[in-house]
C-alpha positions in Angstrom: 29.1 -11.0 -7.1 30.6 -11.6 -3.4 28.6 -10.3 -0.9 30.1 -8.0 1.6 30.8 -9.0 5.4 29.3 -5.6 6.2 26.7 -3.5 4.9 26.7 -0.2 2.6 27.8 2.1 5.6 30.3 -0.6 7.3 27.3 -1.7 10.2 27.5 -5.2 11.0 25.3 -7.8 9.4 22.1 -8.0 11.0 21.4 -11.7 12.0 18.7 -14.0 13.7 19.1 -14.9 17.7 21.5 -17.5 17.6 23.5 -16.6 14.6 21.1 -18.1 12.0 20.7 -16.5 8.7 18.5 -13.9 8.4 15.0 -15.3 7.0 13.5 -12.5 4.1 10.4 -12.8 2.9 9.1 -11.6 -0.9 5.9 -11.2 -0.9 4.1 -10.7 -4.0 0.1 -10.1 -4.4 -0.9 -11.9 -7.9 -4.2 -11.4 -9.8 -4.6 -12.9 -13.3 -0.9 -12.9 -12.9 -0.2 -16.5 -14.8 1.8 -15.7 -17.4 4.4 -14.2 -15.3 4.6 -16.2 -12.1 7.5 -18.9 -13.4 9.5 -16.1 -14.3 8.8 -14.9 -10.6 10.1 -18.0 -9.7 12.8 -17.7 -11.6 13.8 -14.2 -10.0 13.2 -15.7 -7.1 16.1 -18.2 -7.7 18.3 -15.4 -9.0 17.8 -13.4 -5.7 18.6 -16.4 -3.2 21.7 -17.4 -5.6 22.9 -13.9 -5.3 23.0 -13.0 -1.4 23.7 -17.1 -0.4 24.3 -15.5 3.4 20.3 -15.2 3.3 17.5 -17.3 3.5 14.1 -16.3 1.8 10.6 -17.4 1.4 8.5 -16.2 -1.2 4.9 -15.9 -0.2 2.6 -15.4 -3.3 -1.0 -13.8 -2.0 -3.8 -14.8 -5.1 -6.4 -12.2 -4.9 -8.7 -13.8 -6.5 -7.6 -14.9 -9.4 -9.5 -16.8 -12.5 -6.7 -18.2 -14.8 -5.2 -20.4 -12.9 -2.3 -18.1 -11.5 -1.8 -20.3 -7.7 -1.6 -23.5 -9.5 1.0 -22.5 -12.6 3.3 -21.1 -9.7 2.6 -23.7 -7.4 3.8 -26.3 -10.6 7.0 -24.1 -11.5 8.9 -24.7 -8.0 10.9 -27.2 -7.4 14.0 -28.7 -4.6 15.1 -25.9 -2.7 12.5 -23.3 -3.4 10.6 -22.4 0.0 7.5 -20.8 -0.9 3.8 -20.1 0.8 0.7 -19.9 -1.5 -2.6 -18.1 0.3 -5.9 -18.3 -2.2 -7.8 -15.4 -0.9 -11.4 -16.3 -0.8 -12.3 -13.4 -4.0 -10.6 -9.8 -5.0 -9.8 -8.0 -2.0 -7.3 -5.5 -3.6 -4.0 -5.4 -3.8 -3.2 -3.3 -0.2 -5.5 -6.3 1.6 -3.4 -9.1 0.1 -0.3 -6.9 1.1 -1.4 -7.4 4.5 -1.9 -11.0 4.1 1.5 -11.5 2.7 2.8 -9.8 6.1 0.6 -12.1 8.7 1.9 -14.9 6.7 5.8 -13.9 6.8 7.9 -16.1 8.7 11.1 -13.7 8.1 13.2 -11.2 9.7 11.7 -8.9 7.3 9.5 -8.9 4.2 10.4 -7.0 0.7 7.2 -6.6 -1.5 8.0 -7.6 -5.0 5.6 -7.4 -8.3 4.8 -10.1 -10.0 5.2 -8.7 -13.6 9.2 -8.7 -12.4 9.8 -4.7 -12.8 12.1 -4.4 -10.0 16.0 -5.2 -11.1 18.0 -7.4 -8.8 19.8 -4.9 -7.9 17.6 -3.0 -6.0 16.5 -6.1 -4.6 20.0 -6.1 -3.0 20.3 -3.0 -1.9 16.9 -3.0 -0.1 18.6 -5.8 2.0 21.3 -3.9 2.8 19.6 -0.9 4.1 17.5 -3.4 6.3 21.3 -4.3 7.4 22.5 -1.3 8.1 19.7 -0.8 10.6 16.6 0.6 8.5 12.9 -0.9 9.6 11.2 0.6 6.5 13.3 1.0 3.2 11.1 2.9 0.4 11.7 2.4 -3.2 10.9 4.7 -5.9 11.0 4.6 -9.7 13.4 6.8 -11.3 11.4 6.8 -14.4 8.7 4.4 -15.0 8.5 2.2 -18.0 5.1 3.2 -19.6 4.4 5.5 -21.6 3.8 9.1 -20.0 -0.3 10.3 -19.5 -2.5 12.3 -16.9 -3.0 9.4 -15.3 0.8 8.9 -14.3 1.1 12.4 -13.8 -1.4 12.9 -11.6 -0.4 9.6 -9.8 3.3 11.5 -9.3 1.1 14.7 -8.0 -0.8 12.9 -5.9 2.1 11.5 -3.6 3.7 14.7 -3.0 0.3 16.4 -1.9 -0.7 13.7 0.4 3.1 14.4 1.9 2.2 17.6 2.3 -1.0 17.1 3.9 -1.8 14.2 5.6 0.3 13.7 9.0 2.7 11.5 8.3 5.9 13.4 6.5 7.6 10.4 6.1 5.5 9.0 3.2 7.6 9.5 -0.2 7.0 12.6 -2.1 8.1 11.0 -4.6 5.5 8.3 -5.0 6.3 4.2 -3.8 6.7 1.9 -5.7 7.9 -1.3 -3.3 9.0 -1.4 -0.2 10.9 -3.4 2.8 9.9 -4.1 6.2 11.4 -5.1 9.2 9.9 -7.6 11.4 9.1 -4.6 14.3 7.3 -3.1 11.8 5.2 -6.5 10.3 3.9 -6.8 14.3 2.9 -3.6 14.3 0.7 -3.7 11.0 -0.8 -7.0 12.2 -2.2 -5.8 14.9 -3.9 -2.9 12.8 -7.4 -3.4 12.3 -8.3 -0.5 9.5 -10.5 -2.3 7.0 -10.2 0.7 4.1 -6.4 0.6 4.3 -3.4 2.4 2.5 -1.0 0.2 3.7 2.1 1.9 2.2 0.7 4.8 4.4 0.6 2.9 7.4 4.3 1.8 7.1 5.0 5.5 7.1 2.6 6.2 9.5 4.4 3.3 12.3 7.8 5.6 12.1 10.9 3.8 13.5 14.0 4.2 11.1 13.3 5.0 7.8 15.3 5.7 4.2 14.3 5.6 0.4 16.4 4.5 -2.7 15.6 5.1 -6.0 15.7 2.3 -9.1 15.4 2.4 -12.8 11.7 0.6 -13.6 12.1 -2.6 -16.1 9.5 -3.1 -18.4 6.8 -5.6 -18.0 7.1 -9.0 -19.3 3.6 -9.9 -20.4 0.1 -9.1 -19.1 -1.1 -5.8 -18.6 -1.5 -4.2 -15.4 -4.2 -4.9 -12.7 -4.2 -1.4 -11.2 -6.6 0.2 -12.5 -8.2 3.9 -12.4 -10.7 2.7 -10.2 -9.0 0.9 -7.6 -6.3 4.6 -7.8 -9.1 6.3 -7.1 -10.3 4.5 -4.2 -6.3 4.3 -2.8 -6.7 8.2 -2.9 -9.8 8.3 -0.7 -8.6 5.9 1.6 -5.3 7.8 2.1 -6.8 11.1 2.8 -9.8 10.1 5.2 -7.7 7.6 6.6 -4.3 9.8 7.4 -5.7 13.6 6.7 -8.2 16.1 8.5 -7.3 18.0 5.1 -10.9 17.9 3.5 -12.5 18.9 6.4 -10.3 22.4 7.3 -10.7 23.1 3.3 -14.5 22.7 3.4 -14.5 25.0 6.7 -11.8 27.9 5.0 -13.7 27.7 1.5 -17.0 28.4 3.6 -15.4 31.2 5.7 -14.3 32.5 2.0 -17.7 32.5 0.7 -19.4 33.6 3.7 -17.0 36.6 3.1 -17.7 37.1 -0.4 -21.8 36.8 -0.1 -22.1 39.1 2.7 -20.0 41.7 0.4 -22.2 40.9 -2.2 -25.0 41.5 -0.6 -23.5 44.9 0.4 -22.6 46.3 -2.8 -25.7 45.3 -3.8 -27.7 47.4 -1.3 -25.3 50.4 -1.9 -25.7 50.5 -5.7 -29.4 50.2 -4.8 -29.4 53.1 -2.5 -27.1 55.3 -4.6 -29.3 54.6 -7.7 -32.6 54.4 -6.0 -33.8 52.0 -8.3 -34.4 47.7 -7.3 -31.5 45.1 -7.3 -31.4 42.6 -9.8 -32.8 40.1 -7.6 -34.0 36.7 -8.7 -31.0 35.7 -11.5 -28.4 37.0 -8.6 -30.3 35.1 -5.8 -31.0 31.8 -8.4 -26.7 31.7 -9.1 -26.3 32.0 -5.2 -28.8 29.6 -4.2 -27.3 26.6 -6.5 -23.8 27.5 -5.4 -24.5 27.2 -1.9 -26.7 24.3 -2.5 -23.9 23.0 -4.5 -21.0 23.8 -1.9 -23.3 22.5 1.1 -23.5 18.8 -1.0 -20.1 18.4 -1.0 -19.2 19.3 2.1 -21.9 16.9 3.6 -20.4 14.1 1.3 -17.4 14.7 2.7 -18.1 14.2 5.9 -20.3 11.4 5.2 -17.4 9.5 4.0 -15.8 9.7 7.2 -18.4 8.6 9.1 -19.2 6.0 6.9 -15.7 4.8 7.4 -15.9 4.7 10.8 -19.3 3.0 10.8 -17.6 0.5 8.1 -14.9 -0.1 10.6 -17.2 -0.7 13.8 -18.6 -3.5 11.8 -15.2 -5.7 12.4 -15.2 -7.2 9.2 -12.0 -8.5 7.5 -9.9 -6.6 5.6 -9.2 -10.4 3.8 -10.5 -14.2 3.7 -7.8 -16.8 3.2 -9.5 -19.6 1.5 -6.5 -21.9 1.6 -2.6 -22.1 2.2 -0.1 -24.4 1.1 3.5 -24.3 2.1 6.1 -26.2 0.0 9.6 -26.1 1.9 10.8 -25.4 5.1 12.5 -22.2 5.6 15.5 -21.7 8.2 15.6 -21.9 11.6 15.2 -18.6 12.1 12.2 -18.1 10.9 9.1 -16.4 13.4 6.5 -19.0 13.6 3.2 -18.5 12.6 0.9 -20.5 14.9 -2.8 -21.8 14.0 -4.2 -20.5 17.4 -5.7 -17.3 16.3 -6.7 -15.9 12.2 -3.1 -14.3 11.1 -3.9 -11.0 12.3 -6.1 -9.0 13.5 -7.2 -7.2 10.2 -8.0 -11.2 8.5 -9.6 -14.1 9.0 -7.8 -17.3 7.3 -10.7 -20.7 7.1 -7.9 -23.4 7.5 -6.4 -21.3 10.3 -9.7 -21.6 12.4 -9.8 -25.1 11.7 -6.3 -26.0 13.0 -4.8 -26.8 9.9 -2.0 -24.1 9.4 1.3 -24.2 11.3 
């Protein structure tokens, strides 16, 4: 279809200095991802043929792969395609090669895509035109998601609208996301981030500037199976609270103030019935169920708080959040794309081995 002269509200295009086509990148973190990549190639292709006013590199993070992901994609481009490949040096996770993917973008802005190609084109295009109309951070959500329904999707759903509500940054879908788009503010921002035990979606939310959502219909995945598993959910939902929420500590402190409440009535009713009965409490099962609770309530807040100062502690350390093995760039995007430069690592949360050697322009 012909693409407008002016975005979904009637703004202006945005462009480049000097009146250059906007450079987007995709990024897309891959692991074990090689039966899907050519047809990521293929979308890719589908996306530059439909908004030809654009320019767009696709930057494909491995993290870590074993099956030979980098090299099928790297074999499926061809003329025209302008694409980075970054071999991360083992699994970092999929928020840490998010975070690659940004350092490495060259673009105006940078759209997060999946590899197993669940996002329709159209939402691809109207994620571009939000970033038009003068968004720096366009969410996506699913409107329904194309696996089957469980606890474990449920609670993902639940878990998105309670860290809204209690972590301090409002702005983070209630609704859960799923990918989102970033302007180039926003990527220099992130870069210079140095959290090692990152949600990065909650660190887009986190940075403000101008914000909106949209909502897509999920596709079902080609082939593979996802990567994301219980695990690594679990671990995104301690990060996000100890990174973003002083929640577990205020709950530890009101549950103790509760049960400081409740022992010392207790242990009044106790002495009345003794006193009006003249006869001895029953002690040692009462004081036995109260000893393990405490003891029980005491171990958890202590873990609690251990987490966070093991995060800090993990953070003091200054160790990457990722290690870029290798790059390889295969086109040359437009002229307006932000050059990344070889005289420092990417950012300040990776370190990249050919970039301290020189050989990454």
């Amino acid at each position: 279809m012909d693409r407008p002269s002016t975005t979904l509200n009637g703004s202006p295009d945005v462009r480049s200095p000097g009146g250059e086509k906007p450079l987007v990148t995709l990024i897309a973190p891959a692991l074990n991802e090689a039966d899907n990549v050519v047809g990521l190639v293929g979308f890719y292709r589908e996306i530059r043929k439909e908004m030809p006013d654009l320019d767009f590199e696709l930057v494909l993070v491995d993290d870590g792969s074993t099956d030979g992901t980098a090299e099928v994609f790297m074999s499926a481009l061809g003329e025209g395609d302008v694409a980075r490949v970054a071999r991360l040096s083992r699994n970092f996770g999929s928020h840490a090669a998010v975070t690659a993917g940004l350092a490495m973008s060259r673009g105006d802005c940078a759209l997060t895509i999946s590899t197993d190609l669940q996002e329709p084109l159209e939402a691809i295009v109207r994620f571009v035109d939000e970033w038009r109309a003068g968004n720096d951070i366009v969410w996506g959500v699913r409107k329904t998601r194309a696996v089957p329904k469980g606890l474990a999707n449920l609670l993902s759903r639940k878990f998105s609208s309670v860290f809204n509500k209690m972590s301090d940054i409002p702005t983070y879908p209630k609704e859960g996301p799923s990918q989102v788009l970033v302007s180039r503010a926003v990527m220099d921002v992130i870069n210079q981030m140095p959290e090692r035990n990152r949600n990065v979606l909650g660190m887009f939310a986190w940075v403000g500037f101008n914000q909106t959502t949209i909502a897509f219909e999920q596709l079902p995945r080609p082939a593979g199976k996802s990567k994301w598993t219980n695990k690594k959910k679990v671990k995104l939902v301690v990060d996000s609270f100890v990174e973003f929420s002083a929640a577990p500590f205020l709950i530890c402190f009101l549950l103790g103030l509760g049960l400081l409440g409740l022992g010392f009535l207790g242990i009044l009713a106790t002495l009345i019935v003794a006193l009006a009965t003249l006869s001895a409490p029953v002690g040692w099962v009462l004081v036995l169920a109260a000893v393990v609770f405490f003891s029980g309530l005491n171990l958890a807040a202590l873990g609690g708080f251990g987490e966070y100062l093991w995060r800090a502690g993990d953070d003091a350390k200054g160790r990457p959040v990722y290690i870029i093995r290798n790059v390889q760039d295969i086109g040359q995007p437009g002229p307006s794309a932000h050059r990344v430069t070889s005289e420092k690592p990417f950012s300040n949360a990776g370190i990249s081995v050919e970039a301290r050697t020189g050989q990454i322009a």
